[in-house]
LODO-200190 format. One record per atom (N, C-alpha, C, CB): residue number from 1; residue in three letters; atom name; x, z, y. Coordinates in steps of 0.05 Angstrom, whole numbers, plus 5000, padded with zeros to 4 digits. Glycine has a CB too. Layout:
N
REC | NUM | ALA | CA | X | Z | Y
...
END
This chain:
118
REC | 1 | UNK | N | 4725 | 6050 | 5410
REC | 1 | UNK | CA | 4748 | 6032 | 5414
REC | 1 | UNK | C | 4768 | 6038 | 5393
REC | 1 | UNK | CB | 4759 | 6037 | 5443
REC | 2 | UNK | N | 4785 | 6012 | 5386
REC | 2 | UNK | CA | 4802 | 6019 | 5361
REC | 2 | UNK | C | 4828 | 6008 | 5374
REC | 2 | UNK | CB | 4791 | 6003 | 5330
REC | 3 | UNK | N | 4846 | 6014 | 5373
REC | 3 | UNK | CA | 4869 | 5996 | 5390
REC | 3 | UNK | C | 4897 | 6004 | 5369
REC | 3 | UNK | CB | 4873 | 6010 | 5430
REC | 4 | UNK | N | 4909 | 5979 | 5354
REC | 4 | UNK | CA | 4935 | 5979 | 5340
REC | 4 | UNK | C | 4948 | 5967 | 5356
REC | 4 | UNK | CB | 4937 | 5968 | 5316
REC | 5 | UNK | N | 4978 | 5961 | 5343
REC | 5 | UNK | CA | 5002 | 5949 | 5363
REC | 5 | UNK | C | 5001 | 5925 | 5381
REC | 5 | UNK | CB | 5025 | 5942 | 5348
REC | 6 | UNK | N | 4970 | 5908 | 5364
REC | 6 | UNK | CA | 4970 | 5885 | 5362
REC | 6 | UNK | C | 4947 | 5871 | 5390
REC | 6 | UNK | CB | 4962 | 5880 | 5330
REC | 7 | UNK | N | 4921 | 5891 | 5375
REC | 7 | UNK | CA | 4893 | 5880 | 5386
REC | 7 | UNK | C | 4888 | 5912 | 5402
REC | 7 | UNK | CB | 4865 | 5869 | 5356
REC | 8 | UNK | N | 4862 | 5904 | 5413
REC | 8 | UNK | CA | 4846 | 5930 | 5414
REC | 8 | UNK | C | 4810 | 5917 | 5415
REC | 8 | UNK | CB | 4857 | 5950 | 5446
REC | 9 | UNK | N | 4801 | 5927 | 5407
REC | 9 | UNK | CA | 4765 | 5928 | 5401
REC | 9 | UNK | C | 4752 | 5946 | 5406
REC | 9 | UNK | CB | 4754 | 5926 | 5378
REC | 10 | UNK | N | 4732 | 5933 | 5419
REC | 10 | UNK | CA | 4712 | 5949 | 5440
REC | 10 | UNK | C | 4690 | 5942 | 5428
REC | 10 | UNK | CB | 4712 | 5941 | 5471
REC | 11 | UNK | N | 4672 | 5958 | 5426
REC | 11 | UNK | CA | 4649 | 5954 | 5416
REC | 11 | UNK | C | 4618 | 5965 | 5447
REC | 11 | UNK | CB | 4651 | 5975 | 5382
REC | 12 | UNK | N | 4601 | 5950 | 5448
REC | 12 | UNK | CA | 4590 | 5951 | 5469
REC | 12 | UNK | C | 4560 | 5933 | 5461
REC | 12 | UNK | CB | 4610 | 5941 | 5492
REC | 13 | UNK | N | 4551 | 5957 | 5447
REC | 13 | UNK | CA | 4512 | 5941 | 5439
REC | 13 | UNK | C | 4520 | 5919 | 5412
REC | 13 | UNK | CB | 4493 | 5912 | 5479
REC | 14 | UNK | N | 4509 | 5890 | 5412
REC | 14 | UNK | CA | 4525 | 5873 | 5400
REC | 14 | UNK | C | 4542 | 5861 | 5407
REC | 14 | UNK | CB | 4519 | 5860 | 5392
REC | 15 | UNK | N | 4560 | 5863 | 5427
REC | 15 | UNK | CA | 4584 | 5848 | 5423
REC | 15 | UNK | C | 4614 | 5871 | 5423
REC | 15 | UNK | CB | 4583 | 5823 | 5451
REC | 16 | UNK | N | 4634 | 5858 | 5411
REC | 16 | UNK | CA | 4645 | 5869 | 5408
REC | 16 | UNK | C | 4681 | 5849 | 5421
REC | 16 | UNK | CB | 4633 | 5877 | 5383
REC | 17 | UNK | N | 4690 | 5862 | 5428
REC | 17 | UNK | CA | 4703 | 5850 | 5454
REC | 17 | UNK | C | 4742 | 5855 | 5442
REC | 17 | UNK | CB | 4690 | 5876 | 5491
REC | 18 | UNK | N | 4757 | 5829 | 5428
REC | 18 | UNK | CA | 4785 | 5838 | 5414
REC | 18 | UNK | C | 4807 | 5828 | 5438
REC | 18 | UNK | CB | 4792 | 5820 | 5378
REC | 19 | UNK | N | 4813 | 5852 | 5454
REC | 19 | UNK | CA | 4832 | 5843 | 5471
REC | 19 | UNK | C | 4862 | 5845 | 5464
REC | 19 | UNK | CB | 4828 | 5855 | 5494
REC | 20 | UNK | N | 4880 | 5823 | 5458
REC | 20 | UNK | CA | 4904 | 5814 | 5447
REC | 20 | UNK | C | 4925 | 5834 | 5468
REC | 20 | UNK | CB | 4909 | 5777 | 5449
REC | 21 | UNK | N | 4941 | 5843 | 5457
REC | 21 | UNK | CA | 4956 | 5866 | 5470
REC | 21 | UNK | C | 4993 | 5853 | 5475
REC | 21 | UNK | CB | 4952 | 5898 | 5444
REC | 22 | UNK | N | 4985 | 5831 | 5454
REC | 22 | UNK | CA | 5017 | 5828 | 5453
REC | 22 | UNK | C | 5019 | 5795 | 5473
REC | 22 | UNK | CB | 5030 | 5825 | 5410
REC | 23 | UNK | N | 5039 | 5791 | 5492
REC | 23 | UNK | CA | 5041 | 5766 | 5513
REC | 23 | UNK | C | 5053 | 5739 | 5490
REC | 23 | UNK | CB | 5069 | 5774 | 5544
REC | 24 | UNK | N | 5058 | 5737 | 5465
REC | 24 | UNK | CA | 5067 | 5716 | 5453
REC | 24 | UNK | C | 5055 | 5725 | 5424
REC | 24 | UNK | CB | 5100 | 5710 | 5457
REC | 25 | UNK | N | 5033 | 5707 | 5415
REC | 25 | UNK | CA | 5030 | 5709 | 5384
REC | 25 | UNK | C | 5036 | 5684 | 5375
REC | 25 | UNK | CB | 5001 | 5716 | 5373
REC | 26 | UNK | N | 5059 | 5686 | 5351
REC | 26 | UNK | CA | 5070 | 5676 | 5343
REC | 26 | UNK | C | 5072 | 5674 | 5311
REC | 26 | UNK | CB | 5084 | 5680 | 5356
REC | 27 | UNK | N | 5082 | 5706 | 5309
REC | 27 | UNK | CA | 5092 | 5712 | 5282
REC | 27 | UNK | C | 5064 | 5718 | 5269
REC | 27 | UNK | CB | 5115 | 5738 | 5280
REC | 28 | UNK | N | 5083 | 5688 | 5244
REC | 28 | UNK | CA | 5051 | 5687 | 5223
REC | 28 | UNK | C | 5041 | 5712 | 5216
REC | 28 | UNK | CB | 5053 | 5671 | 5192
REC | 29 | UNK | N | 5052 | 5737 | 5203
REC | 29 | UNK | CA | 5055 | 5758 | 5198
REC | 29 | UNK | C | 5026 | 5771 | 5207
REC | 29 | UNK | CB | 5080 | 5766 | 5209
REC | 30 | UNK | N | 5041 | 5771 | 5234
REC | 30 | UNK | CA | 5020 | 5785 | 5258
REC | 30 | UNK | C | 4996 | 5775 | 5262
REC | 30 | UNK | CB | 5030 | 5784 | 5286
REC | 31 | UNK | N | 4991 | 5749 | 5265
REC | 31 | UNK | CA | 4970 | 5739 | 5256
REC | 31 | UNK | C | 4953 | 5736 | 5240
REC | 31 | UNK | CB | 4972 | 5731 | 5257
REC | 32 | UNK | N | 4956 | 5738 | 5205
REC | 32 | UNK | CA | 4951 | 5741 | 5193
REC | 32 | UNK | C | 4937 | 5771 | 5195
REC | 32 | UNK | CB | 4966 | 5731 | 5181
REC | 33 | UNK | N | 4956 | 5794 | 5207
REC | 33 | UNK | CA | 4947 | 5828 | 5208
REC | 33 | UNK | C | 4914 | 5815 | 5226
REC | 33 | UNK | CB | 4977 | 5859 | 5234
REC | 34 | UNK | N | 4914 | 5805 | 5256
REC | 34 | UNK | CA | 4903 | 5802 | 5271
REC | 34 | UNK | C | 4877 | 5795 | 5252
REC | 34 | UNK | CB | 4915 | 5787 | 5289
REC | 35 | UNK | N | 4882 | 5772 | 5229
REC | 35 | UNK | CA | 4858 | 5760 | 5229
REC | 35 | UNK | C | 4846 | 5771 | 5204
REC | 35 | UNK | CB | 4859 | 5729 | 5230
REC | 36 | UNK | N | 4864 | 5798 | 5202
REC | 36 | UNK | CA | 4846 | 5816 | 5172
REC | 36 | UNK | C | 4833 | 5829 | 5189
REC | 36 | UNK | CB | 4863 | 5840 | 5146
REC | 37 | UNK | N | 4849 | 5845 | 5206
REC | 37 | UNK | CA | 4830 | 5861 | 5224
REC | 37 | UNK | C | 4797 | 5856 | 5250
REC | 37 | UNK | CB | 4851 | 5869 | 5238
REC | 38 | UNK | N | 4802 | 5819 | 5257
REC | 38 | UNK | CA | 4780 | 5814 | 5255
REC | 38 | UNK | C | 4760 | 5808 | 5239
REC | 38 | UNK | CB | 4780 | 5806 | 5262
REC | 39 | UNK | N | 4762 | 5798 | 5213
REC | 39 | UNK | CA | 4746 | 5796 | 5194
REC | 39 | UNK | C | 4737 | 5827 | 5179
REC | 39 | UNK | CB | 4759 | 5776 | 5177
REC | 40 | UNK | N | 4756 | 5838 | 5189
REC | 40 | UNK | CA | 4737 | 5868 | 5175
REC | 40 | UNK | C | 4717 | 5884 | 5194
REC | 40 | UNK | CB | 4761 | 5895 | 5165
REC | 41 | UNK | N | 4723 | 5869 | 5228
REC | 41 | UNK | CA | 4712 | 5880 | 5242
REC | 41 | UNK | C | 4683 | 5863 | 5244
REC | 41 | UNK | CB | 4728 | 5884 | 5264
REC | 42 | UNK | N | 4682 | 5837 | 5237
REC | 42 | UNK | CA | 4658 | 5824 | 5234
REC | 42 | UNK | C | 4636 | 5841 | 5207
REC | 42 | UNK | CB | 4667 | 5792 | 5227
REC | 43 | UNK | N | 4654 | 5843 | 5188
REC | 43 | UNK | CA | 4634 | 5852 | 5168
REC | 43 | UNK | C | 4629 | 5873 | 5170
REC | 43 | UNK | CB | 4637 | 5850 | 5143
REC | 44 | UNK | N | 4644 | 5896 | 5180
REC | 44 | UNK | CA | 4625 | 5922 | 5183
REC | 44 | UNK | C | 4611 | 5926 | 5215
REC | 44 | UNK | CB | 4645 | 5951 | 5177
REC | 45 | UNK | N | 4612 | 5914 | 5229
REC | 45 | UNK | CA | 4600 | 5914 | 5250
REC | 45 | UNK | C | 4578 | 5887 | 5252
REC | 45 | UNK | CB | 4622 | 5915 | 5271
REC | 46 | UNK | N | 4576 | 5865 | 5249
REC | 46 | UNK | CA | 4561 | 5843 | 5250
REC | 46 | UNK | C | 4557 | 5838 | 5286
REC | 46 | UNK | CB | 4530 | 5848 | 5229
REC | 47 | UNK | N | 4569 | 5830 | 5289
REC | 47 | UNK | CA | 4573 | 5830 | 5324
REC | 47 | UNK | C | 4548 | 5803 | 5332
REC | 47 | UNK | CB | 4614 | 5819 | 5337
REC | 48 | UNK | N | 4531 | 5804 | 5340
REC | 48 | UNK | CA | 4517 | 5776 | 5355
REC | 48 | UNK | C | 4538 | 5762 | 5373
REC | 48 | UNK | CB | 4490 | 5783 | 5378
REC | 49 | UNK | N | 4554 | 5767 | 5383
REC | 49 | UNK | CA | 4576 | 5761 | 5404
REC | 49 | UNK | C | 4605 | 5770 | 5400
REC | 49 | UNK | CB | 4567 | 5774 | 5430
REC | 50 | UNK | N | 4625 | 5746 | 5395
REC | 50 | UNK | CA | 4656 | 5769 | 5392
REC | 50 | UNK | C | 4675 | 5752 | 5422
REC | 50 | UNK | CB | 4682 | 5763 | 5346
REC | 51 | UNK | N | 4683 | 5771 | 5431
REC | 51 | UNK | CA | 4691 | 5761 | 5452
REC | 51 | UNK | C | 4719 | 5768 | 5451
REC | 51 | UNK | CB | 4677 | 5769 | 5475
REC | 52 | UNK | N | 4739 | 5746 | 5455
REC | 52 | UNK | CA | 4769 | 5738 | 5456
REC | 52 | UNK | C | 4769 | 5742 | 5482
REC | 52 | UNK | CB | 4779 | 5710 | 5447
REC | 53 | UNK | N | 4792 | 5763 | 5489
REC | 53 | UNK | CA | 4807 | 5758 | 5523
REC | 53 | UNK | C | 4841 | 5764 | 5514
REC | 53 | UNK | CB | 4792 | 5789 | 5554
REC | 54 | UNK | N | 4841 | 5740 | 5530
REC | 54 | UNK | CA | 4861 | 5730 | 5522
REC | 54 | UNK | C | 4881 | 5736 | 5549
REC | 54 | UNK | CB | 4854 | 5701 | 5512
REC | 55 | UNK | N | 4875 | 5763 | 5571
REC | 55 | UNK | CA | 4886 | 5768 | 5596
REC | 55 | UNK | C | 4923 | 5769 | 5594
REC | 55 | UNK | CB | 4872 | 5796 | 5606
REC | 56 | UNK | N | 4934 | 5778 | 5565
REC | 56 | UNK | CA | 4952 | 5791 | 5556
REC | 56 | UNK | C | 4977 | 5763 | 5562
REC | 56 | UNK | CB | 4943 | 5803 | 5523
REC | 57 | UNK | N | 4955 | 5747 | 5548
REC | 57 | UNK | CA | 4969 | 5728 | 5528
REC | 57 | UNK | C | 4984 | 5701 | 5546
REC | 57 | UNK | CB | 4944 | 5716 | 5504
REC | 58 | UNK | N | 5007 | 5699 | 5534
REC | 58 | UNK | CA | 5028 | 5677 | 5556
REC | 58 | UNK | C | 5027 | 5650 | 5529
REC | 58 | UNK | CB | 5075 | 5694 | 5566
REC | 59 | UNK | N | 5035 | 5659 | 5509
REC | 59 | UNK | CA | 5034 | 5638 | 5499
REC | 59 | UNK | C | 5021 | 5644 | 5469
REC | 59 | UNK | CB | 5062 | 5626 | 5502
REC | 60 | UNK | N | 5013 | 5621 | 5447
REC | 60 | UNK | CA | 5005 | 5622 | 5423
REC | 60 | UNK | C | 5010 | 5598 | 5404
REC | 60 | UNK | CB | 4981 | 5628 | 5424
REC | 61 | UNK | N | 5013 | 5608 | 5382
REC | 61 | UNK | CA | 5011 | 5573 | 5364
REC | 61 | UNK | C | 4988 | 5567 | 5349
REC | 61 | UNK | CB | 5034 | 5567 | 5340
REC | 62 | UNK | N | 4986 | 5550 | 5343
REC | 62 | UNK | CA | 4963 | 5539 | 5329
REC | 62 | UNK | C | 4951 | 5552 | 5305
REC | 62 | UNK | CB | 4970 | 5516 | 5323
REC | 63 | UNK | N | 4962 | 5565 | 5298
REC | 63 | UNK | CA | 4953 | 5596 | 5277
REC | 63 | UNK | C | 4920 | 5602 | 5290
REC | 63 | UNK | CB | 4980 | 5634 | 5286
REC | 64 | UNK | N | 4935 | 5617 | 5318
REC | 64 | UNK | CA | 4912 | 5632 | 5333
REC | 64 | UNK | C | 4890 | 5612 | 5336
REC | 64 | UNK | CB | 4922 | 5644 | 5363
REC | 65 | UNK | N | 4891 | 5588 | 5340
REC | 65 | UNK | CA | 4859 | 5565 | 5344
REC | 65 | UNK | C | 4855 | 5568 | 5314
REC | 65 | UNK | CB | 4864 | 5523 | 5357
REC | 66 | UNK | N | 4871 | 5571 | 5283
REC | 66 | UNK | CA | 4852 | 5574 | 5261
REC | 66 | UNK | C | 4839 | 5594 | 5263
REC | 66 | UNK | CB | 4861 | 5575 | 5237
REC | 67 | UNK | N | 4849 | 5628 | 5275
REC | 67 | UNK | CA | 4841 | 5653 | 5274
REC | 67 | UNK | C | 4815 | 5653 | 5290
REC | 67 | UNK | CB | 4863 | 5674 | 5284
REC | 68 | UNK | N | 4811 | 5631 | 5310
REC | 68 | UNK | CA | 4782 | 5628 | 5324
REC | 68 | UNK | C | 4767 | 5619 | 5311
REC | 68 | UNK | CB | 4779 | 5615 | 5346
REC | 69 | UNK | N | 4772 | 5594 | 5303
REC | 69 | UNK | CA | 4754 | 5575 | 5294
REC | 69 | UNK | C | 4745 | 5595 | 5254
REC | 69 | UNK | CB | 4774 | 5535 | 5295
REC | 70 | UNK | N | 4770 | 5604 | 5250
REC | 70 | UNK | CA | 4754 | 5625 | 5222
REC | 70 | UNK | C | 4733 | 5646 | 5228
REC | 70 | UNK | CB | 4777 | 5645 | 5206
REC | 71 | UNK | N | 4740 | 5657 | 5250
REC | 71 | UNK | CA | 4724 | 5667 | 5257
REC | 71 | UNK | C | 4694 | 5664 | 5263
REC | 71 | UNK | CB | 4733 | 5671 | 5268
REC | 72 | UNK | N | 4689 | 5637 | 5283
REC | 72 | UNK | CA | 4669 | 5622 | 5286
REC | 72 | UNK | C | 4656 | 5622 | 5267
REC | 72 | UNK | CB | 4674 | 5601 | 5291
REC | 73 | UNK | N | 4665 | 5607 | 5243
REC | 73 | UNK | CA | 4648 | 5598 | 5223
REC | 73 | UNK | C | 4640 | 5624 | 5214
REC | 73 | UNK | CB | 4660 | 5579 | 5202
REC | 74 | UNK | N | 4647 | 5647 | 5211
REC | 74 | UNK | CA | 4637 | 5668 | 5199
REC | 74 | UNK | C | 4608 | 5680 | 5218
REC | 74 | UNK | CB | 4663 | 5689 | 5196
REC | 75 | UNK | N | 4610 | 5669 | 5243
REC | 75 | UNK | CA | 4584 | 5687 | 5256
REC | 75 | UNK | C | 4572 | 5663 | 5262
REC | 75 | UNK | CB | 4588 | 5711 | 5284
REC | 76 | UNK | N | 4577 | 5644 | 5264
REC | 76 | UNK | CA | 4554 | 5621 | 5277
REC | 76 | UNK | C | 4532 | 5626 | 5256
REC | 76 | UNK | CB | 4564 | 5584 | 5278
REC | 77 | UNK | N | 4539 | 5621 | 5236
REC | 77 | UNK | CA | 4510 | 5618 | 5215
REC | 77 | UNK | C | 4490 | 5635 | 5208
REC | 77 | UNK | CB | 4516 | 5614 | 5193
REC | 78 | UNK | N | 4497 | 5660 | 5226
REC | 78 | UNK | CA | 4487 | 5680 | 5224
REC | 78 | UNK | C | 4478 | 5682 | 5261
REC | 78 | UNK | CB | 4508 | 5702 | 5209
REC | 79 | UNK | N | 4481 | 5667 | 5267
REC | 79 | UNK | CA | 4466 | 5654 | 5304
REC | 79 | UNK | C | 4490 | 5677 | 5313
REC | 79 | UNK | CB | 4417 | 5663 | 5320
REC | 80 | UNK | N | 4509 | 5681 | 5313
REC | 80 | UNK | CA | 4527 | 5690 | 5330
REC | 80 | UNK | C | 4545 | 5674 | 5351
REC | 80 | UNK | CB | 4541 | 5701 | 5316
REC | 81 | UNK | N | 4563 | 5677 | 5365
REC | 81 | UNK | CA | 4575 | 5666 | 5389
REC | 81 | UNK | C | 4602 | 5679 | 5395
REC | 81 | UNK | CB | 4556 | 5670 | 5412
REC | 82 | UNK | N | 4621 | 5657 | 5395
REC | 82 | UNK | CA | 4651 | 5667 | 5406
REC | 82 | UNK | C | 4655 | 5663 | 5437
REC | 82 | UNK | CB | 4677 | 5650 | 5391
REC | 83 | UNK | N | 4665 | 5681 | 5454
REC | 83 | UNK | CA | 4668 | 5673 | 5477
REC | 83 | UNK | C | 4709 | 5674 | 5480
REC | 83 | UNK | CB | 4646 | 5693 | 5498
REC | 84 | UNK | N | 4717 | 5653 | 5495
REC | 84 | UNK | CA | 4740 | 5662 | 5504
REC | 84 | UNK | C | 4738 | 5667 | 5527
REC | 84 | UNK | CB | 4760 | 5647 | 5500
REC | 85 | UNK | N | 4754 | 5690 | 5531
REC | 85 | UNK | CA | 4753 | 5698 | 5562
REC | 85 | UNK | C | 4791 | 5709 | 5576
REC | 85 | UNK | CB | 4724 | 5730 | 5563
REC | 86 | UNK | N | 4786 | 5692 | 5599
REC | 86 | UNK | CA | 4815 | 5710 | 5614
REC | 86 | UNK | C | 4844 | 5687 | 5602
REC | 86 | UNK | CB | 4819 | 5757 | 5595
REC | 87 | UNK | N | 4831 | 5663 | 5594
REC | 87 | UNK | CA | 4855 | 5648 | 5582
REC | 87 | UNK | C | 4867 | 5628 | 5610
REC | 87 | UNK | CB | 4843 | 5627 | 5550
REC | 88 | UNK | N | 4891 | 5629 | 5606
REC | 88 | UNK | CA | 4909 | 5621 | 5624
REC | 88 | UNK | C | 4907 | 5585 | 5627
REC | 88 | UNK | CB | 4939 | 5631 | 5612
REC | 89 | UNK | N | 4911 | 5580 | 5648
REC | 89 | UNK | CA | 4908 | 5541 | 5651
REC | 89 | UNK | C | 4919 | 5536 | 5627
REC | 89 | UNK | CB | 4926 | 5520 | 5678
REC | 90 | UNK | N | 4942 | 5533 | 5628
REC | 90 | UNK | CA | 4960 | 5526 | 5608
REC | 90 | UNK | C | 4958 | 5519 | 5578
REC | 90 | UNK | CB | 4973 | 5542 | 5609
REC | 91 | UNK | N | 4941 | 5543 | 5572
REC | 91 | UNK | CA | 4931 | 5553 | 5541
REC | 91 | UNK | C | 4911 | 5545 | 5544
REC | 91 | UNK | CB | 4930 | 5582 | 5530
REC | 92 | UNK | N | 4888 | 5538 | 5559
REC | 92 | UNK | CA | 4858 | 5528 | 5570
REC | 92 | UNK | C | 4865 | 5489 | 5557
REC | 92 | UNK | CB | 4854 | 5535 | 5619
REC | 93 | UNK | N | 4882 | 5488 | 5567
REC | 93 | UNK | CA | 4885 | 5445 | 5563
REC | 93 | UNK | C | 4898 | 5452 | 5533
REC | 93 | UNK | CB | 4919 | 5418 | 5594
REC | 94 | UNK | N | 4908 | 5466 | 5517
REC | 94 | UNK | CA | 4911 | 5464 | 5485
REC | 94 | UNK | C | 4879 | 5457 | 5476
REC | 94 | UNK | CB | 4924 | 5496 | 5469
REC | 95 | UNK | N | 4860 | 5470 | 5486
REC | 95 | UNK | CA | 4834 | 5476 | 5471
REC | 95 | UNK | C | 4829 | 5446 | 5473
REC | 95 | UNK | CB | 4809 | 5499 | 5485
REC | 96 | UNK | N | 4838 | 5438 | 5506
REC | 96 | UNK | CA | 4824 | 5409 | 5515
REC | 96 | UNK | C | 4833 | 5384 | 5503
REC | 96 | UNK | CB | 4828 | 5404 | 5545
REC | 97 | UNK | N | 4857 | 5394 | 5494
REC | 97 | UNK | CA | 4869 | 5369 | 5472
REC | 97 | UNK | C | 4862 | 5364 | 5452
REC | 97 | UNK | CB | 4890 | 5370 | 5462
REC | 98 | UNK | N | 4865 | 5384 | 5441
REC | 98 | UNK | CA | 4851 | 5391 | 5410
REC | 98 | UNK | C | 4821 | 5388 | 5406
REC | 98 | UNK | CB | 4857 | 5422 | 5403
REC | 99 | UNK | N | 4799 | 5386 | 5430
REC | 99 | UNK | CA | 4776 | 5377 | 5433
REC | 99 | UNK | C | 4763 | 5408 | 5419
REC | 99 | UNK | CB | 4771 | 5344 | 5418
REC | 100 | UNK | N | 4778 | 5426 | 5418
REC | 100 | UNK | CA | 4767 | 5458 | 5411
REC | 100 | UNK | C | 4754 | 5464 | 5432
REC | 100 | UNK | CB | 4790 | 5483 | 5406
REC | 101 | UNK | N | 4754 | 5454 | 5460
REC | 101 | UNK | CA | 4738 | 5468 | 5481
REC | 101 | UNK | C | 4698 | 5466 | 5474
REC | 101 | UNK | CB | 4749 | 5450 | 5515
REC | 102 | UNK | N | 4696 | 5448 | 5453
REC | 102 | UNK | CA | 4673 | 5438 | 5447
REC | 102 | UNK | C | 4657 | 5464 | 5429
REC | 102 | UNK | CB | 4677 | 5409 | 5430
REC | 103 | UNK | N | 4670 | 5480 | 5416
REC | 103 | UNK | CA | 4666 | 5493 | 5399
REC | 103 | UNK | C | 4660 | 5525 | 5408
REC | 103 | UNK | CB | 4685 | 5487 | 5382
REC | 104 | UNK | N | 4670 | 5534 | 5434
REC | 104 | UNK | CA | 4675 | 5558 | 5440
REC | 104 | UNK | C | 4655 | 5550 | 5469
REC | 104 | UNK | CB | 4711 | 5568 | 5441
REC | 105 | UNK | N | 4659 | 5576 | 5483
REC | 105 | UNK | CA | 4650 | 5585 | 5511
REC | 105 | UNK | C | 4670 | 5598 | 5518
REC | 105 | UNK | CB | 4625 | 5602 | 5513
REC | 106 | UNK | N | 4671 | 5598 | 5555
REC | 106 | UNK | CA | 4691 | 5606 | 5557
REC | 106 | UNK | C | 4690 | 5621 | 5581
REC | 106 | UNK | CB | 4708 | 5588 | 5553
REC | 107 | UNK | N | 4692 | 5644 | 5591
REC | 107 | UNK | CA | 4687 | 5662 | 5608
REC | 107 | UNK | C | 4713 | 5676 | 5619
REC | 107 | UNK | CB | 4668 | 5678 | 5597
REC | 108 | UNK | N | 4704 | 5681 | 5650
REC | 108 | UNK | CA | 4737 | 5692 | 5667
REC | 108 | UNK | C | 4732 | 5720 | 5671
REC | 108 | UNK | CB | 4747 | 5677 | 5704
REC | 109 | UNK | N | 4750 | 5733 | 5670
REC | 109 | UNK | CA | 4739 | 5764 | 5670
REC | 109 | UNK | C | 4741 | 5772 | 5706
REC | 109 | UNK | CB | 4764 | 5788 | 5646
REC | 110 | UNK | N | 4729 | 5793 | 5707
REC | 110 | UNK | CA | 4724 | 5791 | 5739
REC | 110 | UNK | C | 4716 | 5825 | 5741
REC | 110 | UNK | CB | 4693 | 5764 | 5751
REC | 111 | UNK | N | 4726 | 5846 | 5753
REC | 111 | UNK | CA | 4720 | 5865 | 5754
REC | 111 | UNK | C | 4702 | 5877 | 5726
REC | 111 | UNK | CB | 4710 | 5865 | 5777
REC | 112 | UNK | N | 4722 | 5880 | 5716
REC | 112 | UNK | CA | 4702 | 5887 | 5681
REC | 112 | UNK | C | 4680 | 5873 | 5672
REC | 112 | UNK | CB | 4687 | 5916 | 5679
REC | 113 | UNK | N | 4670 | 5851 | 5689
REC | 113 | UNK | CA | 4650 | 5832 | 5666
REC | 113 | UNK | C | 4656 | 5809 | 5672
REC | 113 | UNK | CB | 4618 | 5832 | 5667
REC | 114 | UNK | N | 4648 | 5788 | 5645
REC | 114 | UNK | CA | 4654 | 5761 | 5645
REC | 114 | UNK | C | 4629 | 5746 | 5665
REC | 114 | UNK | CB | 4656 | 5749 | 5612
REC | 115 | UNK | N | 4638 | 5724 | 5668
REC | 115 | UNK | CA | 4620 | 5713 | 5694
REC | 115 | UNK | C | 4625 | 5679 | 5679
REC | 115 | UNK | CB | 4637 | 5721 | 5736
REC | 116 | UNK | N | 4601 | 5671 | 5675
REC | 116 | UNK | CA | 4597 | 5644 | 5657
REC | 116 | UNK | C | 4608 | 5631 | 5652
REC | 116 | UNK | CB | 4587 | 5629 | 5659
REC | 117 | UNK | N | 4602 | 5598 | 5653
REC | 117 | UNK | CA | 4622 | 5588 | 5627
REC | 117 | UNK | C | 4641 | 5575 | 5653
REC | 117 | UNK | CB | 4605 | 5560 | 5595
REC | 118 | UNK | N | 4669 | 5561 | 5636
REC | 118 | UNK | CA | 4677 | 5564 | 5659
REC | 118 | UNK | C | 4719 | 5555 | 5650
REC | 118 | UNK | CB | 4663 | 5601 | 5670
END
């Protein structure tokens, strides 16, 4: 497990699990840190599965849907899979607007494991 101010990552077989620590990502800044630190965690780990829980998180801007969808493209082609998991109604109908819900999976966390799509 690796855990900065920001994220924390769990690693568990192939998937590897970045749970957002902070309730508002906003600052480009931080985001930008977020999305070095996932891309360095894709290339030295190669995850079959990276799973977003998003339990933390109250609100986000549209930064964070590039930091997914960059992400995406980095493991799909390599048959990998993003899951979001633990995301709030609220933040759930951004994906549905934006027609992003098409692109992801999306799982509720439930006594330490995710439980399908959803």
């Amino acid at each position: 497990m690796h855990q900065d101010q920001y994220i924390e990552v769990r690693h568990a077989g192939q998937t590897a699990t970045v749970r957002f620590l902070i309730p508002t990502i906003t600052d480009p800044a931080v985001i930008t840190e977020i999305s070095e630190r996932i891309k360095q965690l894709i290339g030295e780990h190669s995850p079959s599965e990276l799973v977003f829980d998003f339990d933390n998180v109250r609100f986000f801007t549209s930064q964070v849907l590039g930091l997914l969808l960059q992400a995406r493209a980095i493991l799909q082609p390599k048959g990998g899979r993003i899951v979001i998991r633990s995301l709030q109604d609220h933040l759930r109908r951004v994906f549905k607007v934006t027609y992003l819900d098409r692109y992801f999976e999306f799982a509720h966390q439930q006594a330490g494991h995710s439980e399908g799509k959803g």
